[in-house]
DRENSE-12319 format. One line per field, with one value per residue: residue number from 0; residue in three letters; x, y negated, z of N, C-alpha, C, CB in turn. Coordinates in steps of 0.1 Angstrom, whole numbers, plus 5000, padded with zeros to 4 digits. Each point is the difference from the previous one (the first is absolute). Glycine has a CB too. Layout:
BEGIN
i (NUM|...) $
aa (ALA|...) $
n_xx (X|...) $
n_yy (Y|...) $
n_zz (Z|...) $
ca_xx (X|...) $
ca_yy (Y|...) $
ca_zz (Z|...) $
c_xx (X|...) $
c_yy (Y|...) $
c_zz (Z|...) $
cb_xx (X|...) $
cb_yy (Y|...) $
cb_zz (Z|...) $
This chain:
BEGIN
i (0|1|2|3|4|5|6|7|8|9|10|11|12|13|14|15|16|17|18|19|20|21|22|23|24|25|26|27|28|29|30|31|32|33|34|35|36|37|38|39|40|41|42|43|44|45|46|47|48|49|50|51|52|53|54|55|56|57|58|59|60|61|62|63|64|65|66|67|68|69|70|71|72|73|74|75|76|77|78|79|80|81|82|83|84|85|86|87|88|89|90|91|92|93|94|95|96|97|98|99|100|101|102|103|104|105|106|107|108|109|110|111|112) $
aa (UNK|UNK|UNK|UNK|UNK|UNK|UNK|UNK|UNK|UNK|UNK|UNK|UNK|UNK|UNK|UNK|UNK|UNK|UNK|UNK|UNK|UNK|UNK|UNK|UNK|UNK|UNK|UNK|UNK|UNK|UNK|UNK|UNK|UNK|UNK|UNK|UNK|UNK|UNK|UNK|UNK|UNK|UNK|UNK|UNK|UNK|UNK|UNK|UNK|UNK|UNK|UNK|UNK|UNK|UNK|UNK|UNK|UNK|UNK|UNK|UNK|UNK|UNK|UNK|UNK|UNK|UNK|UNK|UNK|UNK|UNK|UNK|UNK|UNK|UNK|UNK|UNK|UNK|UNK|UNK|UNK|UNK|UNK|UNK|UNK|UNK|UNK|UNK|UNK|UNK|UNK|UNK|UNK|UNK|UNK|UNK|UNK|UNK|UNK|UNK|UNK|UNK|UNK|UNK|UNK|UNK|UNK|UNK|UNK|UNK|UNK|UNK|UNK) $
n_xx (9445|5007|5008|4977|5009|4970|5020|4971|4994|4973|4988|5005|5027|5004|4974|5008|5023|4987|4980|5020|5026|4974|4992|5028|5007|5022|4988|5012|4985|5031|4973|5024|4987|5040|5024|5013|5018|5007|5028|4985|4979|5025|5011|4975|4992|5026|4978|4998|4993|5011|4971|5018|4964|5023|4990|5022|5028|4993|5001|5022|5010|5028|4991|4986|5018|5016|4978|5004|5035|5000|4985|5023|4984|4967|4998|4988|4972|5001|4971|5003|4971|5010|5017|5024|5034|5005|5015|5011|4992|4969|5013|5017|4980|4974|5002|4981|5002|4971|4992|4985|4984|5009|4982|4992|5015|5025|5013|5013|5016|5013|5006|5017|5015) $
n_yy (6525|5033|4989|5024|4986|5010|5006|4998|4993|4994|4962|5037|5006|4966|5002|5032|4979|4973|5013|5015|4977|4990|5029|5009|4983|4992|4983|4974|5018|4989|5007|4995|5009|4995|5017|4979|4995|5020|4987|4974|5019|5012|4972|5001|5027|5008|5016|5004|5008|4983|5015|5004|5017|5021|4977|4979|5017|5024|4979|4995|5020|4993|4970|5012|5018|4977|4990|5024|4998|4972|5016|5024|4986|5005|5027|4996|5008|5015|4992|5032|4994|5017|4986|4983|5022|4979|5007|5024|4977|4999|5023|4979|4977|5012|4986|5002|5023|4983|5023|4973|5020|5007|5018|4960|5019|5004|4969|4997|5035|4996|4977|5015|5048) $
n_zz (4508|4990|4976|4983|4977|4983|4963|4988|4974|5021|4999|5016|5008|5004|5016|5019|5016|5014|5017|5026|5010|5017|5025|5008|5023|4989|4960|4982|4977|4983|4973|4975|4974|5004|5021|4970|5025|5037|5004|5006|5018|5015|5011|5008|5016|5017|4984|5028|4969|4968|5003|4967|4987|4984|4984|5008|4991|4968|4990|5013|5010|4988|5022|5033|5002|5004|5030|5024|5001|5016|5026|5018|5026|4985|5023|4969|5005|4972|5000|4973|4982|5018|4969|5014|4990|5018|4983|5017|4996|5017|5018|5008|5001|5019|5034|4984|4968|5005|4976|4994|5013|5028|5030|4993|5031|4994|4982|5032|5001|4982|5007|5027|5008) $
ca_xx (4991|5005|4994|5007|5000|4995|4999|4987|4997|4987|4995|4991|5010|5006|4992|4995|5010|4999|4989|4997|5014|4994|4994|5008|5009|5019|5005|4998|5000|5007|4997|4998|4996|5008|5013|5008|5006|4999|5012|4998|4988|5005|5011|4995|4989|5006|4987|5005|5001|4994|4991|4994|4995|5006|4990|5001|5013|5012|5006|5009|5001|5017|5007|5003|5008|5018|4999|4995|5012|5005|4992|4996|4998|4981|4996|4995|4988|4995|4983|5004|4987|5008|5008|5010|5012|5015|5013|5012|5005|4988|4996|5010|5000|4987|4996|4981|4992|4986|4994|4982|5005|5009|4990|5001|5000|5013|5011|5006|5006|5014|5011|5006|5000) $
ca_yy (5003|5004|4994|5008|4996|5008|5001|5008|4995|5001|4985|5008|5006|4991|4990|5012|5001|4984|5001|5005|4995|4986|5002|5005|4992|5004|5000|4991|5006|4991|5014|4995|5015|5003|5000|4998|4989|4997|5002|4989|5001|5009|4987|4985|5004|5012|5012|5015|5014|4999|5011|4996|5008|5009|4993|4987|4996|5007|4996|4995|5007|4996|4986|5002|5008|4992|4991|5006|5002|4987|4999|5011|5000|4999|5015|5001|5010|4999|5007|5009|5012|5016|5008|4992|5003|4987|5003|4999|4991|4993|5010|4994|4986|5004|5009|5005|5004|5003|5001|4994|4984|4994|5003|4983|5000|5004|4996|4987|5014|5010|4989|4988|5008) $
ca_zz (4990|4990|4986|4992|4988|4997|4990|4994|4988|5005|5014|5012|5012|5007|5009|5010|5008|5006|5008|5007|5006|5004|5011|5012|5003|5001|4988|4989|4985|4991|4989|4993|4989|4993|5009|4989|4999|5012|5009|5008|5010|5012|5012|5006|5011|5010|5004|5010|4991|4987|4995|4987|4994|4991|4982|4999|4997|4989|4991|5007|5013|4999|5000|5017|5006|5000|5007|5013|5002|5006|5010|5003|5015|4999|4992|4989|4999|4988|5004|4986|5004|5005|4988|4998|5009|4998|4995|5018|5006|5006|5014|5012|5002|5006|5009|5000|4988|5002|4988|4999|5008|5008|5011|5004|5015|5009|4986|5009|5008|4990|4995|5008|5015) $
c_xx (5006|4996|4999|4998|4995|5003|4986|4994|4983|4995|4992|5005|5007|4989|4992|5013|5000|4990|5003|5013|4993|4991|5004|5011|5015|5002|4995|5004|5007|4996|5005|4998|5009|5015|5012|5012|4998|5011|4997|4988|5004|5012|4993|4992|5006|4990|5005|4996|4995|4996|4996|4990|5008|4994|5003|5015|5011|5006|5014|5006|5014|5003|4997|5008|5017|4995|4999|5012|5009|4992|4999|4996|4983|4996|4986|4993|4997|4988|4997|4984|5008|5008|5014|5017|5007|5010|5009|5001|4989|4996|5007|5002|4989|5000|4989|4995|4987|4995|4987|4992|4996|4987|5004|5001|5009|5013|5009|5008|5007|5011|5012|4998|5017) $
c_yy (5009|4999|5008|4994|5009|4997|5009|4992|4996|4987|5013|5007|4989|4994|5011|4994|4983|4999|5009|4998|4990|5006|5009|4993|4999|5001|4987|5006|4987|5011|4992|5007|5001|4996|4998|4998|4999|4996|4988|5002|5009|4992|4994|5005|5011|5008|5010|5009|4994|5013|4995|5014|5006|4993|4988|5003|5011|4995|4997|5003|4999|4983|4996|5008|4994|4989|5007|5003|4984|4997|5012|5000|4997|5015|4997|5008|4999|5007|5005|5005|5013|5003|4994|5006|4994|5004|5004|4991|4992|5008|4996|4987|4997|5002|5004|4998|5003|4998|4993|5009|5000|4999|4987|5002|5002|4995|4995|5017|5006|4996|5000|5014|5007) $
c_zz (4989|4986|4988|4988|4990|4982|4992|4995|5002|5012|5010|5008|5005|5009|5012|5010|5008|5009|5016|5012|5009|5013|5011|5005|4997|4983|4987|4987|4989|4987|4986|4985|4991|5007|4991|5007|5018|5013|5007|5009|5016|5011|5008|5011|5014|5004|5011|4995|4986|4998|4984|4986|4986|4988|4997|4994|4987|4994|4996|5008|5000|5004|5017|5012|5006|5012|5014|5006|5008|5013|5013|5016|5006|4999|4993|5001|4988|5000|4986|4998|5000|4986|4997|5009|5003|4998|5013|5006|5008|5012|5011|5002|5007|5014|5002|4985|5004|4986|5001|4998|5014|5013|5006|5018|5008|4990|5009|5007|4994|4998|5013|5017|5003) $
cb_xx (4987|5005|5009|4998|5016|4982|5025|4997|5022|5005|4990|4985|5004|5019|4994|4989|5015|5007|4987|4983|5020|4999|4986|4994|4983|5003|5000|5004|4975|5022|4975|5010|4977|4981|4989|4983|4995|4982|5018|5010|4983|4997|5014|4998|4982|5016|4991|4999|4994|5014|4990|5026|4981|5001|4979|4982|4997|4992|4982|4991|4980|5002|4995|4983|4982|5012|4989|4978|4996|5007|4990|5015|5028|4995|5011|5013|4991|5022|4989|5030|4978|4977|4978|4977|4999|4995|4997|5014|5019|4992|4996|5013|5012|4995|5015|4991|5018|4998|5011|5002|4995|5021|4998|4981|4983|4989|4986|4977|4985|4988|4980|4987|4969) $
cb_yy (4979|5012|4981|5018|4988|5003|4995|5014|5015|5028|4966|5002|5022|4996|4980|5026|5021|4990|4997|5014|5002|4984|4994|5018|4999|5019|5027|4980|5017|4986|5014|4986|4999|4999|5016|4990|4990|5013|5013|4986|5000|5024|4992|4983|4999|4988|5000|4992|5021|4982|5007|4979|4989|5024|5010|4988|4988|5012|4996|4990|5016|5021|4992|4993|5017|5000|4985|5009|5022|4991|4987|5009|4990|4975|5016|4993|4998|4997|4981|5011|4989|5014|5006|4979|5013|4987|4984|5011|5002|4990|5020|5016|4995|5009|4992|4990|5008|4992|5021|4979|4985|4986|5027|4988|5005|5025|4992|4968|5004|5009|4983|4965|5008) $
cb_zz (5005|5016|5008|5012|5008|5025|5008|5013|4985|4994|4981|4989|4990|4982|4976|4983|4982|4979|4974|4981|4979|4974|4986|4992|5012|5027|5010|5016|5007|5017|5012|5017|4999|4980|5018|4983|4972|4990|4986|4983|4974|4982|4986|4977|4976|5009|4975|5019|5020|4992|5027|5008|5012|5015|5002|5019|5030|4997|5005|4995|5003|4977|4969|4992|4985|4967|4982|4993|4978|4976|4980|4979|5001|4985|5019|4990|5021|4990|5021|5005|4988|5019|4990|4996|4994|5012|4979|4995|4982|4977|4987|4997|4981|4981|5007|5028|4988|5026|4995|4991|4980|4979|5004|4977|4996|5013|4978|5006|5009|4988|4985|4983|4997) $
């Protein structure tokens, strides 16, 4: 089963993503609306990709970025609006950047192809 780990501030996109995990087979959603404090989640759970939204996490981003590094073998997506720029270091830490919003039908496909 694959597992992703979702960051985002918005209940209606997390519960989008979960929903569509749950009706597809082979996947499991883990979310939450604040990636502060995730390392311990990233160990325990071992995701097969963390997807996290740009708005939820700026604030902070320098303190997850560090955490995800301890993690470097998860790969990392980041979901933005188009006007939005990520920093380098997020570009290269990124194997997937998606701008919102976010085409719900094919997301799992992008994620996990």
């Amino acid at each position: 089963m694959k597992k992703l780990y979702y960051i985002e501030q918005e209940t209606f996109l997390r519960d989008l993503l979960e929903a569509l995990c749950r009706a597809g087979e082979g996947y499991e959603a883990f979310t939450t609306e604040d990636g502060s404090d995730n390392l311990y989640f990233f160990n325990d759970l071992k995701p097969d990709f963390i997807l996290i939204d740009w708005n939820t996490v700026e604030s902070y981003q320098e303190k997850l970025l560090s955490d995800l590094q301890e993690v470097s073998q998860i790969p990392v997506g980041v979901t933005k609006l188009s006007e939005q720029n990520l920093p380098k270091e997020w570009l290269d830490r990124s194997v997937l950047v998606l701008d919102k919003p976010i085409e719900a039908k094919s997301i799992l496909k992008k994620i996990f192809s």
